[in-house]
Structures are given as structure tokens and as C-alpha cells.
VONURO-41678 format. One record per atom (N, C-alpha, C): atom name; x, y, z; residue number from 1; residue in one letter. Coordinates in pm, whole numbers, padded with zeros to 5 digits. Layout:
! VONURO-41678
node atom:CA x:X y:Y z:Z nr:NUM rest:A
...
This chain:
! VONURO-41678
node atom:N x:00085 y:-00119 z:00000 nr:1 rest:X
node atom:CA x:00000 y:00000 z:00000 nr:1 rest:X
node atom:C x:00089 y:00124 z:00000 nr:1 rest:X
node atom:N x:00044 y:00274 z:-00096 nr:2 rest:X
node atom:CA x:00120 y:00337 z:-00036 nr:2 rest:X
node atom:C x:00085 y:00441 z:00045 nr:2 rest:X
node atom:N x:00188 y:00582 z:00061 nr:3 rest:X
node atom:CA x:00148 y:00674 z:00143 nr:3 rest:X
node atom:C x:00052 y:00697 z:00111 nr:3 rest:X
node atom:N x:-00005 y:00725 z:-00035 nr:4 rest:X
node atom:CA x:-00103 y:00804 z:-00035 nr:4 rest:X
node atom:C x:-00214 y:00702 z:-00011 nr:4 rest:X
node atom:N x:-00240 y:00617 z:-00035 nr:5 rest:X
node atom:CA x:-00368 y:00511 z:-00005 nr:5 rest:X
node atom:C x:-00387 y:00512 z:00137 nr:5 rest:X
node atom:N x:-00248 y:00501 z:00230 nr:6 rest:X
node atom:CA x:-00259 y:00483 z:00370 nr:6 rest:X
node atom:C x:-00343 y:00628 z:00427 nr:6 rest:X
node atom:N x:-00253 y:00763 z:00346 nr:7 rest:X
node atom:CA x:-00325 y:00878 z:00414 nr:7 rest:X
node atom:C x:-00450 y:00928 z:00383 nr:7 rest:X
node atom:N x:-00514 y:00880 z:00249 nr:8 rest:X
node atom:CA x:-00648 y:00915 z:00195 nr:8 rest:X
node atom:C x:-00722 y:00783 z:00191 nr:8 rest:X
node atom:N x:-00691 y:00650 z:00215 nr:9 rest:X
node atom:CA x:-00801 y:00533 z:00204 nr:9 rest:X
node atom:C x:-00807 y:00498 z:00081 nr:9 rest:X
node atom:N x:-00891 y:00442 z:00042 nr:10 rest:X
node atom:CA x:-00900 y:00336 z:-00059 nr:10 rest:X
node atom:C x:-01066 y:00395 z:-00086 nr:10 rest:X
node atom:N x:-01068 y:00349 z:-00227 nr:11 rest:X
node atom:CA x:-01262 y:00291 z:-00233 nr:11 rest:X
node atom:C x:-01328 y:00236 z:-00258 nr:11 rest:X
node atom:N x:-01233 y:00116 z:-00260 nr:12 rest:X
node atom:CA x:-01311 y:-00021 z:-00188 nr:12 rest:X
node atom:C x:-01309 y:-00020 z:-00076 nr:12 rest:X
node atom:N x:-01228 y:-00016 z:00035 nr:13 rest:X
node atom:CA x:-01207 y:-00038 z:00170 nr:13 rest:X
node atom:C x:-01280 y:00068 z:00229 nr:13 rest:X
node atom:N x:-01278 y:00195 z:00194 nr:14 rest:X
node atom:CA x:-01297 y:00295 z:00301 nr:14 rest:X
node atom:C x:-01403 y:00436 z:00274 nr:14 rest:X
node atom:N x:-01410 y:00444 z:00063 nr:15 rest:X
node atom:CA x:-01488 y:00512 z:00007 nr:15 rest:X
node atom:C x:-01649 y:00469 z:-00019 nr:15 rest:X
node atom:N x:-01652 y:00301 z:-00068 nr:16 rest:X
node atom:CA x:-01755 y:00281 z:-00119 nr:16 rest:X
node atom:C x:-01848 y:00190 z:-00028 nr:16 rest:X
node atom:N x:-01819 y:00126 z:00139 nr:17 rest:X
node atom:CA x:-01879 y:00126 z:00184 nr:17 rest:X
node atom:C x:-01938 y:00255 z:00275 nr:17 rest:X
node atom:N x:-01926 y:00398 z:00255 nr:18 rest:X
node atom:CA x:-01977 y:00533 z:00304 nr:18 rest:X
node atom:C x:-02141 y:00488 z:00265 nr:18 rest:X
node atom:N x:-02172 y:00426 z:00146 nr:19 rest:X
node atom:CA x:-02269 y:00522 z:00018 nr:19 rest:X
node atom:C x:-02334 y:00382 z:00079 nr:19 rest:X
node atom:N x:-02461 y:00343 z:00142 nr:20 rest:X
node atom:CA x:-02574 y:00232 z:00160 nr:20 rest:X
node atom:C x:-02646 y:00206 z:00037 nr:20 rest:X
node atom:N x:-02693 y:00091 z:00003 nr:21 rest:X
node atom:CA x:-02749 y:00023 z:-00074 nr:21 rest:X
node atom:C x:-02921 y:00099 z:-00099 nr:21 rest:X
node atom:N x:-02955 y:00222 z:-00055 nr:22 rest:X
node atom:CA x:-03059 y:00303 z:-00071 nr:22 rest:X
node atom:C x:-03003 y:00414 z:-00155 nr:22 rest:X
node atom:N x:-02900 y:00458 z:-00078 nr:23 rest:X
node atom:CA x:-02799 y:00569 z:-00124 nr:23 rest:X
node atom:C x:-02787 y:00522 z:-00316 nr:23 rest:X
node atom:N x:-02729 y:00442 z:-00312 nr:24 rest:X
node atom:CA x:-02680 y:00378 z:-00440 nr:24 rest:X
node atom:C x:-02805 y:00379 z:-00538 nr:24 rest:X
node atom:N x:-02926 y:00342 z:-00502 nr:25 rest:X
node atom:CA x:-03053 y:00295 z:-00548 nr:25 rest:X
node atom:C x:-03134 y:00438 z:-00632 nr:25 rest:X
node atom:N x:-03069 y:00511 z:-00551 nr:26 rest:X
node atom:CA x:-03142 y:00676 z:-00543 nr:26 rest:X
node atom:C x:-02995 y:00750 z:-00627 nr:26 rest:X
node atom:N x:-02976 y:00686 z:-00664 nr:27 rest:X
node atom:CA x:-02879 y:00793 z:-00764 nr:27 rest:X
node atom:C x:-02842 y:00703 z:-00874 nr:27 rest:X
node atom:N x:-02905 y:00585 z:-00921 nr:28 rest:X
node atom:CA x:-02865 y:00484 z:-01030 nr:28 rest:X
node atom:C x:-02906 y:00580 z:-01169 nr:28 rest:X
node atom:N x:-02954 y:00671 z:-01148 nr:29 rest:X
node atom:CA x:-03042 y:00758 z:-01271 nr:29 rest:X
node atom:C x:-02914 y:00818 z:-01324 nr:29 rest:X
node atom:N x:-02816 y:00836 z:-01244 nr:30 rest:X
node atom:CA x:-02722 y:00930 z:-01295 nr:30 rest:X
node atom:C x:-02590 y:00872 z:-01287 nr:30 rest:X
node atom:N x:-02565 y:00831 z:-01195 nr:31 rest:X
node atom:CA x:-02411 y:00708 z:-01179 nr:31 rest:X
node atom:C x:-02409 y:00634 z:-01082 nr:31 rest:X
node atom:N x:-02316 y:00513 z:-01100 nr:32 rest:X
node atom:CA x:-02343 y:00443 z:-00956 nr:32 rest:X
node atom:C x:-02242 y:00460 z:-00844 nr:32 rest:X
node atom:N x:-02308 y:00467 z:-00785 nr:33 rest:X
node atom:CA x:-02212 y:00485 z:-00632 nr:33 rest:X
node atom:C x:-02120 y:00391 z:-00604 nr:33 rest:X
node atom:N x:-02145 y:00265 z:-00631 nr:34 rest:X
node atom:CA x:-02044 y:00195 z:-00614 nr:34 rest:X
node atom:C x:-01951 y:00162 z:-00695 nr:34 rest:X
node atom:N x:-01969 y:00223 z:-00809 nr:35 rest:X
node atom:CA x:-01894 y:00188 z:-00914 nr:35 rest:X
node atom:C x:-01754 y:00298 z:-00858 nr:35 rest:X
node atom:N x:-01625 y:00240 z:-00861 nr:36 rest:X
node atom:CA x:-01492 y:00324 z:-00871 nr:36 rest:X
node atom:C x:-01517 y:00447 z:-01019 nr:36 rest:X
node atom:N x:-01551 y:00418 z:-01089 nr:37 rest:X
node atom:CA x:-01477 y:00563 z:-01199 nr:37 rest:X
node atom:C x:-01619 y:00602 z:-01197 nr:37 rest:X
node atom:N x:-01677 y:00558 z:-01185 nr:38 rest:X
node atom:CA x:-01841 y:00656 z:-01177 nr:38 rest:X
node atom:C x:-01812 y:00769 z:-01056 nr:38 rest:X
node atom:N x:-01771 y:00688 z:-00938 nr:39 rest:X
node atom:CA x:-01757 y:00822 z:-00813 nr:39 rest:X
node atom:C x:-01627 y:00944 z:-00851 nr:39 rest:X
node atom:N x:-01520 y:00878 z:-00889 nr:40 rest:X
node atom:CA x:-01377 y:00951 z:-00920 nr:40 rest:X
node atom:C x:-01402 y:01071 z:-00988 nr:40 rest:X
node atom:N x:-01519 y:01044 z:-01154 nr:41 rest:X
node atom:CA x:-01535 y:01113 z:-01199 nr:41 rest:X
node atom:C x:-01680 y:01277 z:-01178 nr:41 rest:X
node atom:N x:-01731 y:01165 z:-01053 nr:42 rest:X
node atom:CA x:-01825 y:01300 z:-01011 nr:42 rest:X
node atom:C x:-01799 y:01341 z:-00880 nr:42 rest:X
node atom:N x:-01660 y:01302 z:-00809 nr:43 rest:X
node atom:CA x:-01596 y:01314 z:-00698 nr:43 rest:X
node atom:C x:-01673 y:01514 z:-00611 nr:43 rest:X
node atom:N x:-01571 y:01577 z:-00752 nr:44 rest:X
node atom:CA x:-01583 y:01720 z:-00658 nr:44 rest:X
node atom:C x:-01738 y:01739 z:-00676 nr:44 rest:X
node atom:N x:-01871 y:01701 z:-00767 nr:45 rest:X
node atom:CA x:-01966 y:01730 z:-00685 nr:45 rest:X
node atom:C x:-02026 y:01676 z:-00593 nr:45 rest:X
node atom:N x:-02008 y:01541 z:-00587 nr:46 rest:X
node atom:CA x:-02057 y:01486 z:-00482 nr:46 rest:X
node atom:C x:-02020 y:01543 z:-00399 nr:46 rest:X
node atom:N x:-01881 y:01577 z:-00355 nr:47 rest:X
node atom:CA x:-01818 y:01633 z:-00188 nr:47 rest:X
node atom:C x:-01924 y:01748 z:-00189 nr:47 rest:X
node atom:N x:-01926 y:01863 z:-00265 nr:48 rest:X
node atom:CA x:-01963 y:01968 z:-00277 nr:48 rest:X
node atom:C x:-02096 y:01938 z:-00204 nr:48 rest:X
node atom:N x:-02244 y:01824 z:-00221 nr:49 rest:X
node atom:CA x:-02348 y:01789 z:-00188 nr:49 rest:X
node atom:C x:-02313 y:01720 z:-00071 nr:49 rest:X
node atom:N x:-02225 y:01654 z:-00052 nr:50 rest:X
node atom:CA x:-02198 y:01691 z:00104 nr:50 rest:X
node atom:C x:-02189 y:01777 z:00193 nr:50 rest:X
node atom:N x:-02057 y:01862 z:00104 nr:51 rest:X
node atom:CA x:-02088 y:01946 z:00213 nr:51 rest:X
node atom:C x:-02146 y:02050 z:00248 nr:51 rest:X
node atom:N x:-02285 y:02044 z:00153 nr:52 rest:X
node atom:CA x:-02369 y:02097 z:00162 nr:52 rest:X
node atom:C x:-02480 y:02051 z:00285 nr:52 rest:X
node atom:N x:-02456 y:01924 z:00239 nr:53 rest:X
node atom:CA x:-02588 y:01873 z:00352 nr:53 rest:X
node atom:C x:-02709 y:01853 z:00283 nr:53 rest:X
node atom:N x:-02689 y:01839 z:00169 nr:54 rest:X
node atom:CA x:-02812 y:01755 z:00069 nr:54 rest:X
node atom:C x:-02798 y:01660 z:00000 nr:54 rest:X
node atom:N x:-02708 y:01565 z:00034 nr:55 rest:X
node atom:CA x:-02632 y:01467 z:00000 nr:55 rest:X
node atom:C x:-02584 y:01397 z:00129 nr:55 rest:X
node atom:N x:-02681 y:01241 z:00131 nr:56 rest:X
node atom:CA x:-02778 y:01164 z:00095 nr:56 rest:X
node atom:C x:-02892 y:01265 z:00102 nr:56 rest:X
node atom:N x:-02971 y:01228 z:00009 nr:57 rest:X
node atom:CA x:-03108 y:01279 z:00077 nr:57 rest:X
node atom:C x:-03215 y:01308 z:00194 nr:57 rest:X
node atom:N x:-03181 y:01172 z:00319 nr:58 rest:X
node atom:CA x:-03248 y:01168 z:00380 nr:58 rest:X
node atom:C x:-03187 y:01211 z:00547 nr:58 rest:X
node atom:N x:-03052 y:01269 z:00496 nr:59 rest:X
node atom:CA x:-03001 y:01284 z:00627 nr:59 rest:X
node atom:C x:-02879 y:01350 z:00578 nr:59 rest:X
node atom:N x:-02845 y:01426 z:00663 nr:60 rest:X
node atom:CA x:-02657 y:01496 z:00640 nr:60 rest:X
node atom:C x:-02577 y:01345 z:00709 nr:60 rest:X
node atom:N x:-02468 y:01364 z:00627 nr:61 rest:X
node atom:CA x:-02321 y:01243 z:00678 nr:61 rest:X
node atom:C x:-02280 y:01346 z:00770 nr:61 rest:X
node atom:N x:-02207 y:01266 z:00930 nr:62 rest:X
node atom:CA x:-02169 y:01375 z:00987 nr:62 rest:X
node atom:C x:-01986 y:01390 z:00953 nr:62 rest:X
node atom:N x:-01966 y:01490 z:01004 nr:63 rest:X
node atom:CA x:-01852 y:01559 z:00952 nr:63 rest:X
node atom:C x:-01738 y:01448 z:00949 nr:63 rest:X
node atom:N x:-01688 y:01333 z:01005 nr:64 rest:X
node atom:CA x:-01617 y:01268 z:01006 nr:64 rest:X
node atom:C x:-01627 y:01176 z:00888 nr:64 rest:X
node atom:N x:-01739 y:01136 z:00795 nr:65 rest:X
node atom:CA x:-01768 y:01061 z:00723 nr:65 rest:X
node atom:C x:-01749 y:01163 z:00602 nr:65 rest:X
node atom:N x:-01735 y:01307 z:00589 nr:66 rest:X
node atom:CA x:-01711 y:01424 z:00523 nr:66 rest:X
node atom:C x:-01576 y:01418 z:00494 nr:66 rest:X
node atom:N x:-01500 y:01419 z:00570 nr:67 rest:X
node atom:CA x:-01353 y:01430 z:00581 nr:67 rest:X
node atom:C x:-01307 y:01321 z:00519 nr:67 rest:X
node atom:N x:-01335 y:01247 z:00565 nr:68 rest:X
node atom:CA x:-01302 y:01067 z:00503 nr:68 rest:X
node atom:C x:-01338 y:01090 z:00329 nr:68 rest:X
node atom:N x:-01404 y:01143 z:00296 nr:69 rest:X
node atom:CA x:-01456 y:01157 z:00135 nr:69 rest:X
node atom:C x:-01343 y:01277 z:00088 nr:69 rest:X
node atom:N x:-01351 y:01381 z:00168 nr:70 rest:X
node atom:CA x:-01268 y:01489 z:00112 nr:70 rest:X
node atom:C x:-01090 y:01437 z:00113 nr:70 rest:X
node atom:N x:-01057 y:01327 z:00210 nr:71 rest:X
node atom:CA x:-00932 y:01304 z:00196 nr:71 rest:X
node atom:C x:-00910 y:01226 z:00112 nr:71 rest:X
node atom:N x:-00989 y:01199 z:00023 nr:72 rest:X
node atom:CA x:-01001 y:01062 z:-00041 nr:72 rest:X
node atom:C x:-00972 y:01107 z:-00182 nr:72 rest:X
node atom:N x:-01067 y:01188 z:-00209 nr:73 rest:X
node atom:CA x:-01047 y:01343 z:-00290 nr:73 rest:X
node atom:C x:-00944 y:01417 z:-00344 nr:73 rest:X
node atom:N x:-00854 y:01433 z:-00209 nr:74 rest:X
node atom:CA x:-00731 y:01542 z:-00217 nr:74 rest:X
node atom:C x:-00652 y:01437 z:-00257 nr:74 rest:X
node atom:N x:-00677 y:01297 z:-00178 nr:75 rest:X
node atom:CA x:-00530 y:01254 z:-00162 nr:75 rest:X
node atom:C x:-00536 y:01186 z:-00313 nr:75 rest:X
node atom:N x:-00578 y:01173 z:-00443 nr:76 rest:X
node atom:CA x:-00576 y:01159 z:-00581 nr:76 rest:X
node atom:C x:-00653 y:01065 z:-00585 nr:76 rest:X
node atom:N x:-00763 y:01016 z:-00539 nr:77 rest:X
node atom:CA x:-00882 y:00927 z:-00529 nr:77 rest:X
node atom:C x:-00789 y:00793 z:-00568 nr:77 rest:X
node atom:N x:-00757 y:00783 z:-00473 nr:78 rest:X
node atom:CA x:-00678 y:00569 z:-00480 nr:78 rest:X
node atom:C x:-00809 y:00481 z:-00490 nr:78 rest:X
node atom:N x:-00763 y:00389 z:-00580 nr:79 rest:X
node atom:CA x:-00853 y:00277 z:-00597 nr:79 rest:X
node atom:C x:-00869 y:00149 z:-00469 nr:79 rest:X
């Protein structure tokens, strides 16, 4: 593994169980959540609907589950 996977996570391990099997269900119209290059490539808006707080729909992620996405983000989205 390297630094950067260790300091930003993975998304298999650490990105794509965030997103629940409702989550995923409710956004199949547009990309899938669990898919790796589906999220990579809509990365900065998704964060952005985070951190907005309208993203999931039915609830805000709290800030720790925020960070975990945004480091994931910065750190060059590791697979």
C-alpha cells in the first residue's frame, strides 16, 4: 500500500462502503455509487453535496464521514 492510499483510504475499503445500498438505489439515474470511476469522476460534486448537507437525501453524513470523502479526494482518489 502506499502513502497516499494509507493517508487518503481506498474505495473499496474505506470510500464505497460510506454510500448504503438506498444511497446507491437513489442515484442509479445518474451514476453508480459503487462503481470506482463513476464516483472519481463525479468526486468534486458529490463532496460539494456533502458538504452541503443535501447529500444523501435523507439525512446529512456527519462531519467525520465528510472528511473521510474529502481526503479521499485530495489525496488523488486511490482505488
Amino acid at each position: 500500500m502506499s502513502d497516499q492510499q494509507t493517508a487518503s483510504g481506498s474505495f473499496e475499503n474505506d470510500i464505497r462502503p460510506l454510500f448504503r445500498d438506498k444511497d446507491r438505489q437513489r442515484m442509479e439515474w445518474a451514476f453508480d455509487l459503487w462503481r470506482y470511476e463513476d464516483v472519481k469522476e463525479n468526486a468534486p460534486a458529490i463532496l460539494q453535496r456533502l458538504e452541503d448537507g443535501d447529500m444523501p437525501c435523507d439525512e446529512s453524513w456527519p462531519p467525520d464521514r465528510i472528511a473521510t470523502f474529502r481526503s479521499w479526494v485530495q489525496g488523488g482518489m486511490p482505488k
